[in-house]
C-alpha positions in Angstrom: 0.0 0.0 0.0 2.8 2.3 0.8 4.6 1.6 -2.4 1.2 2.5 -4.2 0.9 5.7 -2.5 4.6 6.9 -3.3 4.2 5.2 -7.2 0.9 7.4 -7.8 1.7 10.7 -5.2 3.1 13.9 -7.6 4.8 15.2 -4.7 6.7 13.6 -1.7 4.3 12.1 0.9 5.2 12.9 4.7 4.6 9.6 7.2 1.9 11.8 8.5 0.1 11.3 5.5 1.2 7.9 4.8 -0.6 6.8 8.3 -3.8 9.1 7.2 -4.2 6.8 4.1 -2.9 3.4 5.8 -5.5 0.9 7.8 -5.5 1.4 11.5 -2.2 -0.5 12.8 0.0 -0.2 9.6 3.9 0.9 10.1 4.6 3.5 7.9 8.0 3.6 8.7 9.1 0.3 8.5 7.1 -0.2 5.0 9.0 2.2 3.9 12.8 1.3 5.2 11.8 -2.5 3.8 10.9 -0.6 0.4 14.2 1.7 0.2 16.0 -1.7 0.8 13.9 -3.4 -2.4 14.7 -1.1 -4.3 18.4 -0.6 -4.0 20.3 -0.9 -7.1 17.5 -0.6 -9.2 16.2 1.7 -11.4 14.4 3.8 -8.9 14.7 3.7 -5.6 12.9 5.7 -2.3 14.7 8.6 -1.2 14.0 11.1 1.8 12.9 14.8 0.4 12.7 16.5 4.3 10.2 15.0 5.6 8.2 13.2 3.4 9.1 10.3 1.3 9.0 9.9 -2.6 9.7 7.5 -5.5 12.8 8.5 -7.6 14.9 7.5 -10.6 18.3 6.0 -9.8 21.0 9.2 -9.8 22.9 6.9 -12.4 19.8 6.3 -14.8 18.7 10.2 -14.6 20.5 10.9 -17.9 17.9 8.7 -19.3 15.3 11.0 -18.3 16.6 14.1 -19.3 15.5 16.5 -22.5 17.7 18.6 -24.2 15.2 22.0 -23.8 15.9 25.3 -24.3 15.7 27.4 -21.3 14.3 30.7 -21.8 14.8 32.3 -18.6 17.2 32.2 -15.7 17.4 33.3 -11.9 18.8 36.3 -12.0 21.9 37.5 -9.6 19.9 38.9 -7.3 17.4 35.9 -7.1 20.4 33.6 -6.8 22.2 35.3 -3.7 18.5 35.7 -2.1 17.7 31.7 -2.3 21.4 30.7 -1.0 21.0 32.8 1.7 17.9 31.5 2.7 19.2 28.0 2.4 22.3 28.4 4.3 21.4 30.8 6.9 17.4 29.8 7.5 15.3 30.5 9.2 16.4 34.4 8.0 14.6 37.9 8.3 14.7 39.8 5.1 16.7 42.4 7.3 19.5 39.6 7.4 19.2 38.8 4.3 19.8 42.6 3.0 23.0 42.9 5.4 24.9 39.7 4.2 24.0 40.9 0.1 24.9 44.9 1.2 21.6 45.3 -0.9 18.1 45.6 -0.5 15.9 42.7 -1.7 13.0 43.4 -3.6 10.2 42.2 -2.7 9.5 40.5 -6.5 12.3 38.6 -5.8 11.2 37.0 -2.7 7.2 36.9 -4.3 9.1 34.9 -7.3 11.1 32.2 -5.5 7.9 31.7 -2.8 6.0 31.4 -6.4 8.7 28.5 -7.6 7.9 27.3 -4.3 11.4 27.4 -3.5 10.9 29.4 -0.1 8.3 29.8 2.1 7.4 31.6 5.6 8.6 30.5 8.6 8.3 31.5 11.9 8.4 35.0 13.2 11.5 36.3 15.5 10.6 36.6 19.4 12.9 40.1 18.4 11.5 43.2 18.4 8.6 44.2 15.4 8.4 39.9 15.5 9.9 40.1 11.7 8.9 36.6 9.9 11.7 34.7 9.0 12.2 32.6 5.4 12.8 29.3 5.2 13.7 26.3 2.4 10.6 24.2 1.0 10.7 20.5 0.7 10.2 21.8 -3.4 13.6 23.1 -3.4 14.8 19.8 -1.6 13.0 17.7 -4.4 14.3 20.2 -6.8 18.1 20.3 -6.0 17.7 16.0 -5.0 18.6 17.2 -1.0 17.4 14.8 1.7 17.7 17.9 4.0 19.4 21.8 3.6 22.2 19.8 5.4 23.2 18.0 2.4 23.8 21.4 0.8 27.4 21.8 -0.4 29.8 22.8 1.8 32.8 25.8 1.8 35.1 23.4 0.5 32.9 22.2 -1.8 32.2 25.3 -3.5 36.1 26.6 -3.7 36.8 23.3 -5.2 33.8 23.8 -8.0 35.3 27.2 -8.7 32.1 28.8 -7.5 33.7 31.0 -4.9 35.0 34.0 -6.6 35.3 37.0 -4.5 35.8 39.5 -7.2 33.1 40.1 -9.4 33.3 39.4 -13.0 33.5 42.6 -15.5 30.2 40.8 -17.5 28.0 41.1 -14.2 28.2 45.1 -14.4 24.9 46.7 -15.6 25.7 48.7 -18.8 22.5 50.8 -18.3 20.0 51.7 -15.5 17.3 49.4 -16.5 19.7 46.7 -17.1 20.2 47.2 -13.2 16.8 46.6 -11.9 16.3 44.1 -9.1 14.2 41.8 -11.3 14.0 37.6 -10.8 14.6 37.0 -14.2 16.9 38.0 -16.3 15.7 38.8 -20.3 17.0 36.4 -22.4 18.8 37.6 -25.1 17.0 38.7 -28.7 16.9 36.0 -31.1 19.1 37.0 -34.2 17.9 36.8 -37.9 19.4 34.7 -40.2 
């Protein structure tokens, strides 16, 4: 029954839910350690997203389920810096958030990654004016294939990738004031003639 829940579910199922669906007496947990161990070394296999459980293809199958597509639009700068702070520092204000980017967020930016359902609200601060803090969604975990933000990559990690740069590039410079906007997207370039 578990294994029929997670097959048909379109988004990770929590053992909360599991138990909801189950007959009175069922082990949720248990059904689904003896599943991930069924499944190993096979094509798909049961992974952790948070807190909720889904079915997944096999990290070395995934290239068979991949599509060559264009993408139209990207996270811009801005968008980027917003969502790894979020991740790495959560739960976070939006005050913090400004003082580790120097910047003010906009508040599209934050509408536009809580629309990609890639943050959400979390608590609010026992701090004075109770701010509400931002937190990771288990869509960003399911997104990025994370069992939990610990899994995120570390310092090291990101030195080694070359992702740590301290000095800006010259390209990241806005050449105009428009071009400087705070937007979630950036425009994709115009297609040429030809």
């Amino acid at each position: 029954m578990v294994e029929a829940i997670l097959f048909a579910s379109a988004t990770p199922v929590t053992v909360g839910e599991l138990h909801a669906r189950l007959p009175h007496g069922c082990d949720a947990p248990a059904a689904l350690e003896q599943l991930a161990k069924r499944y190993d070394g096979r094509g798909v296999r049961v992974a952790r997203v948070g807190d909720a459980w889904a079915i997944r293809t096999a990290a070395d199958l995934a290239f068979l389920m991949t599509r060559e597509t264009v993408e139209t639009r990207k996270l811009s700068r801005a968008a980027v810096e917003t969502l790894a702070i979020v991740a790495y520092h959560q739960p976070v204000t939006r005050a913090e958030i400004e003082e580790i980017r120097g910047v003010s967020v906009s508040k599209g930016t934050v509408e536009q990654l809580m629309e990609l359902d890639w943050i959400r609200l979390g608590q609010r601060r026992n701090t004075p004016g109770r701010p509400v803090t931002f937190v990771v969604t288990r869509g960003f975990l399911d997104h990025f294939g994370l069992s939990s933000p610990r899994d995120l990559p570390g310092l090291k990690e990101l030195r080694g990738a070359g992702l740590l740069d301290s000095s800006p590039r010259p390209d990241d410079v806005p050449d105009t004031e428009e071009d400087a906007t705070d937007d979630m997207f950036e425009r994709s370039p115009p297609e040429q003639e030809g």
